[in-house]
N, C-alpha and C positions, 0 to 999 in steps of 0.2 A: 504494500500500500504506500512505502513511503519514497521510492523512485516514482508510483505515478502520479506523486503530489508533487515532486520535488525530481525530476527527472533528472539522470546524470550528468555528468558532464556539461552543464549549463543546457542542455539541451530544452527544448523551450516547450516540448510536450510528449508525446505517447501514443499508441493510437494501441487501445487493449480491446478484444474479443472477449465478450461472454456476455453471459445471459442474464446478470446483478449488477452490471458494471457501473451503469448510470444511476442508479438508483443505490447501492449500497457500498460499492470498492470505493469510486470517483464521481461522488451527487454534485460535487462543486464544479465540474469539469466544463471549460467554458464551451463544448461544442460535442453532443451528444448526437448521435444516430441511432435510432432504432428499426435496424433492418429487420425485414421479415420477406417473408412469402410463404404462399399456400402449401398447406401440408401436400397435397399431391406432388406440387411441383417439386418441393425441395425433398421427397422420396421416389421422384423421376429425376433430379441430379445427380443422386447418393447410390441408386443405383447403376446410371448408365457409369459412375464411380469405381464403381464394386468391376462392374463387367469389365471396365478397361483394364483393372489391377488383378483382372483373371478368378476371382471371388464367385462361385457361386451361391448365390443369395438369388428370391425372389422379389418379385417391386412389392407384392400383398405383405412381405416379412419387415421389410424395410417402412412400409407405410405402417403398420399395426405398431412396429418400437415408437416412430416419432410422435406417432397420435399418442400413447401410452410417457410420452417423457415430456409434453408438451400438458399434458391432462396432470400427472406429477409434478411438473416445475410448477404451472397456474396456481394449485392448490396447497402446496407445504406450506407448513405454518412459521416459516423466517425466510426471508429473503426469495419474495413472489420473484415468477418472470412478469412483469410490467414494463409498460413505456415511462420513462419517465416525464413530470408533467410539460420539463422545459426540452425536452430529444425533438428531433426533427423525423419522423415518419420516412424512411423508403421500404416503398416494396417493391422487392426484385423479382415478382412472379412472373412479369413477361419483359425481362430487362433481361437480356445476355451478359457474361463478369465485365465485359467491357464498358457496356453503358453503366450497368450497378457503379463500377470505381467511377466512372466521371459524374454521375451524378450523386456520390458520395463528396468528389471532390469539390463541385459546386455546393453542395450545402454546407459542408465545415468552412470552406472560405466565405459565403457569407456568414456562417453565426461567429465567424471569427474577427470578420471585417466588421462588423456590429458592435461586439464587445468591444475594439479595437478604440474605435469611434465614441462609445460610451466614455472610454475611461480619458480619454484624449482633450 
């Protein structure tokens, strides 16, 4: 927790994965994303995943864990999966990794260009 408050090297930020990040590791963090996509979709990426890494798994095995860890993240009793209130919303359901990062990188550079402005 205390590099992604206080990053090293004077480094000026962080960019962390997961599913509490905004909401419980880094609430303070001046530029939040909350990706998502639909449960099909993102167990039709995991598996065309699986098949290229020569994994056999079915799509119904891979959809039935996400539904089942998504229904368990929502409901634990400390540290929900939620949006947080001030995160910027993308869904990457019909966005290919290309367009997701660029308009990831468009929306951190404006919440960053904002905050920027605010404190200026």
């Amino acid at each position: 927790r205390n590099s992604c408050v206080q990053p090293p090297h004077g480094a000026a930020g962080a960019v962390l994965v997961g599913r509490d990040i905004g909401t419980v590791i880094c609430p303070e963090a001046a530029a939040k994303l909350y990706i998502q996509a639909d449960v099909e979709t993102r167990a039709r990426r995991r598996f065309l995943q699986q098949q290229e890494s020569g994994r056999d798994v079915s799509f119904e095995t891979i959809l039935l864990a996400l539904q089942e860890r998504d229904t368990r993240d929502m409901n634990r009793d400390s540290c929900r999966l939620q949006m947080a209130a001030d995160a910027v919303l993308l869904d990457t359901s019909t966005l290919t990794a290309d367009e997701a990062f660029k308009r990831a990188l468009e929306d951190v550079g404006l919440r960053l260009n904002a905050t920027d402005a605010g404190n200026g």
